[in-house]
N, C-alpha and C positions, 0 to 999 in steps of 0.2 A: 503402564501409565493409565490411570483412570482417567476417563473422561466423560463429558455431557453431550450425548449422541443428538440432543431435542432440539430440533431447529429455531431460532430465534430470527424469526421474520423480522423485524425489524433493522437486527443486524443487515441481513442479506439486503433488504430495500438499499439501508445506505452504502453498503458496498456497490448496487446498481449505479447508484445516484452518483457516488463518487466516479466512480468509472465513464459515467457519460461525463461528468461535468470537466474531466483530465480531456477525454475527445475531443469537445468541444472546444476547449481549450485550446488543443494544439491545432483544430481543423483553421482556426482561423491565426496563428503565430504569423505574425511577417506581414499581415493587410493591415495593418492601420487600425484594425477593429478588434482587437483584443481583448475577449474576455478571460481574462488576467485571474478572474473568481474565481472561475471553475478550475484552476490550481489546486484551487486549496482541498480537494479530493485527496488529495496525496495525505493533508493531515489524518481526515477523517480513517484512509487507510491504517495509518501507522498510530494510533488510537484505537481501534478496531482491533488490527494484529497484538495489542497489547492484551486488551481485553481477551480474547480470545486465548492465549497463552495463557492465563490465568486461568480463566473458566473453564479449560480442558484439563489444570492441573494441580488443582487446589483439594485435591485429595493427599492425604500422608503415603498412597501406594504407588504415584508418582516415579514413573521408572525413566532417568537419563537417557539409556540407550535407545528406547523404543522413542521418545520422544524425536531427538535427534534421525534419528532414521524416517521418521513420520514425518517431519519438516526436509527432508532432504527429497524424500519421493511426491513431495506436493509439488516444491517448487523447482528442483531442477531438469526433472524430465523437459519440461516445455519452454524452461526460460532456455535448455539446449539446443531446442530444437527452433526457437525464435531467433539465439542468436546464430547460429549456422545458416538460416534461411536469408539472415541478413548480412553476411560475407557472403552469399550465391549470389542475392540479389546486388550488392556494390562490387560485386566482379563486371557483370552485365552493364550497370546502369551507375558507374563510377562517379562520387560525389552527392548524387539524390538524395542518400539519407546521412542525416544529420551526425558525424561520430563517427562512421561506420569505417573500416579498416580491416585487409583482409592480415595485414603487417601477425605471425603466430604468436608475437609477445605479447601485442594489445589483444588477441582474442585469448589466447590463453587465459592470461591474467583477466579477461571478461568470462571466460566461462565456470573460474573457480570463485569470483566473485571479490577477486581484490583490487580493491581502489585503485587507480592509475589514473594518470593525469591522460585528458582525451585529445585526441588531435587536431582537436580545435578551438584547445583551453578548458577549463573546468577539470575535473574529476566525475568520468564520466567512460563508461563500457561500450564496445562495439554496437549493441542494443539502447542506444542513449537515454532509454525511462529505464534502464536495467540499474541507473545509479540508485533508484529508491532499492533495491532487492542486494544493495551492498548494505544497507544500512540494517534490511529486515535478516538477514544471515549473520551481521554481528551480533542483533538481537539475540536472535536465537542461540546463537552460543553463551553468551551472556544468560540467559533464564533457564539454559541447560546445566550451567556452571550452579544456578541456586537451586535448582533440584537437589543436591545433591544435600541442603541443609534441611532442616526439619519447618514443617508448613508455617509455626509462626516466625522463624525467622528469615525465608526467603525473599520477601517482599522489601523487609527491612535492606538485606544484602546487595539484591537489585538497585534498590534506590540510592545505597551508597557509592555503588560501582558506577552508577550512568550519570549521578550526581556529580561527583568527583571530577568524571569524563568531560563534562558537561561543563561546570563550572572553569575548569583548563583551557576550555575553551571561548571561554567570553574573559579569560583574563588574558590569556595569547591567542587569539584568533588570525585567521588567514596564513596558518602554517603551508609553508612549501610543498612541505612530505602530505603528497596524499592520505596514506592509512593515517596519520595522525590527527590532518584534516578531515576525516570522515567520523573518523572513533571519539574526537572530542566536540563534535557539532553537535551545539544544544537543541538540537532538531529530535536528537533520541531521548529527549525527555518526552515527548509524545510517546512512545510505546510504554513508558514508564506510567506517565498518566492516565493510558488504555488499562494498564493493571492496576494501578488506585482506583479507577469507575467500577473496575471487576471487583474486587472487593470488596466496595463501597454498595454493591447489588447485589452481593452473594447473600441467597436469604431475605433480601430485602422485600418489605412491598412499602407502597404510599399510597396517597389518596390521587386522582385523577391530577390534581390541582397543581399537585406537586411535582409530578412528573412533566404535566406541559411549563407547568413556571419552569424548571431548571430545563428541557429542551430548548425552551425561548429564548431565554437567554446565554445558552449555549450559540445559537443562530447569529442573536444580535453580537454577541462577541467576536464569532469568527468574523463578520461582516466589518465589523468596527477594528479589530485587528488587522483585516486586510485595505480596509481604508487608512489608518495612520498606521501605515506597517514603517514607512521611514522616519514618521517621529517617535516611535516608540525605538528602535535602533533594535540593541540587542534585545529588548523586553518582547519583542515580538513571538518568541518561542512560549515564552508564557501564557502570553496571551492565548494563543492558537493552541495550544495544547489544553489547557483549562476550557475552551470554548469547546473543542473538539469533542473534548473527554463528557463534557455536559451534554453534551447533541447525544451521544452515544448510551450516558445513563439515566436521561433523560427519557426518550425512545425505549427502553427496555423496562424501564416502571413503568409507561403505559401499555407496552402488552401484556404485561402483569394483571394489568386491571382490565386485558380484554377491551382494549380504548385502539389495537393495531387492526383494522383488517386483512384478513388473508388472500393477498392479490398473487394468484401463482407467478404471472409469467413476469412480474417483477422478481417475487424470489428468484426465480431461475434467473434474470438478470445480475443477482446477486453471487449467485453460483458458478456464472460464467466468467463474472467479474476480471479473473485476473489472466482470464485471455483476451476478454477485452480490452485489458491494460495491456498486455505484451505485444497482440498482435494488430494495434490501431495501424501504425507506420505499415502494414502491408494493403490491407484495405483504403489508404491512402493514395497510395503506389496507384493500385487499378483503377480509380474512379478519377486519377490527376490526369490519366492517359486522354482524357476527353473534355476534362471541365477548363482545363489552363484559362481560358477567355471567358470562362461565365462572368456574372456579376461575385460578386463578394460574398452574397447571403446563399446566392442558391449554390455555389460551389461549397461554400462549408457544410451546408444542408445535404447534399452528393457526399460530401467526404466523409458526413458525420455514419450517413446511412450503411455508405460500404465498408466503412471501420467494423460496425458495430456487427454486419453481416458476414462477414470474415470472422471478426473472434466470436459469434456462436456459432460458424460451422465448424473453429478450430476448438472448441469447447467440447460438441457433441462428437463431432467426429478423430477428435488428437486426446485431448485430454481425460474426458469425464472414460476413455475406454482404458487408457494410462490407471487412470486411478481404481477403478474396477477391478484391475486386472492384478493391482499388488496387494487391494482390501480381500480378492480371494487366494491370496497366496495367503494372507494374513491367518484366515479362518480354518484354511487347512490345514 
């Protein structure tokens, strides 16, 4: 598989960004104060993961297997060892976390990453943020399956398959069967639209102008999307994926133009990203042992801090050594 080793800062800011704004998000679930916005993280991920997919394989020397292999060593070493930490901790502390079951059907069926219905409704894994990494593993199978065609018709095959999936699902929606329920939610046309922004920017440059105009109104969309998200019904996925996908290739023409600056320890927020997403619910855990009776702000504030502290020690010290450790198996 060829790919593009060169870091794209901007990417990584908003995979920070996203990552805090999911935190936040869940630090304050259940108070009355909901910021409900910073959800929408999850689009920007799955927007992101599309682009990303593309732009690692939009070469013709594109190889299936190493692909496959490379997305299976990124994401299930930790999401392993996240959701195992999470049947230890609801053996101890029974009920605390949200979904959690130590029952080996529902954690099996959680650790291979098939949809099941959760134990307390939904469609949803003993790791309960672990349903978005159902959606990103079908992906991947899914644009491992279009590797196997030739580059200019890959994109096209994608689109038919998640298209089709997608569409089934806004004419029969709220199917029973979970896997059916997961694999036809028009949610996966964001990763689809992460890979039109990728090829929409392959090559590309613009004028400064042009890149903050479509960022902008990337912004104003997801904001506008998530404010009439009920009067738009099903057109919601549109919306938020078209907005998403503009935030993202938006953001990328202007570091083109040298208009991003180079803030490290943002990137490295970016980098850490999806152990900040898996391992928030533990850093929650330890800072709830003490704030239970704070005020509303400063307890989210506490929760937000030790989420965020937790998944960069399980970043530096679990994962970035995981990954290390099979990029030199790779080279040897």
């Amino acid at each position: 598989m060829s790919s593009k080793s060169e870091t794209i800062w901007s990417i990584q800011y908003l995979r920070a960004l996203a990552a805090l704004g999911v935190i936040v998000f869940h630090s304050l679930s259940d108070t009355g104060d909901d910021f409900e916005f910073g959800a929408i993280g999850i689009h920007l991920f799955f927007v992101i993961s599309g682009f990303l997919m593309w732009s690692t394989t939009c070469l013709n020397t594109a190889d299936v297997r190493r692909f496959a292999v490379s997305r299976i060593k990124r994401i299930v070493p930790i999401y392993w060892i996240a959701t195992l930490l999470t049947v230890l901790l609801n053996g101890w502390f029974p009920g605390y976390l949200y979904q959690a079951s130590s029952d080996p059907t529902h954690v099996l069926t959680s650790l291979f990453f098939i949809p099941h219905s959760g134990i307390e409704g939904g469609v949803f894994p003993v790791l309960y943020q672990g349903w978005t990494l159902q959606y990103e593993m079908f992906f991947y199978a899914l644009f491992a399956f279009c590797l196997l065609f030739g580059l200019r018709q890959r994109l096209v095959v994608l689109t038919l398959i998640i298209g089709s999936l997608s569409l089934l699902g806004l004419l029969f929606p709220k199917s029973p069967n979970p896997l059916i329920a997961t694999y036809t939610d028009p949610i996966c046309m964001e990763f689809l639209a992460g890979a039109w922004a990728a090829k929409f920017c392959s090559g590309r440059t613009a004028a400064p102008w042009i890149g903050a105009g479509i960022l902008v109104s990337g912004l104003a969309g997801l904001w506008l999307g998530y404010r009439f998200e009920g009067s738009l019904g099903n057109l919601s996925w549109l919306v938020t994926a078209t907005a998403a996908s503009s935030i993202v290739s938006g953001s990328v023409l202007l570091e083109r133009q040298d208009m991003v600056p180079h803030w490290s320890w943002l990137k490295y927020g970016g980098e850490a990203s999806y152990s900040l997403y898996i391992f928030q619910e533990f850093g929650f855990f330890i800072a709830s042992r003490f704030t239970d009776d704070w005020p509303i702000l400063a307890k989210a504030a506490t929760l937000c801090v030790f989420a965020v502290a937790f998944g960069i020690v399980m970043f530096a010290c679990v994962e970035r050594p995981i990954q290390r450790r099979f990029s030199r198996r790779v080279s040897a």
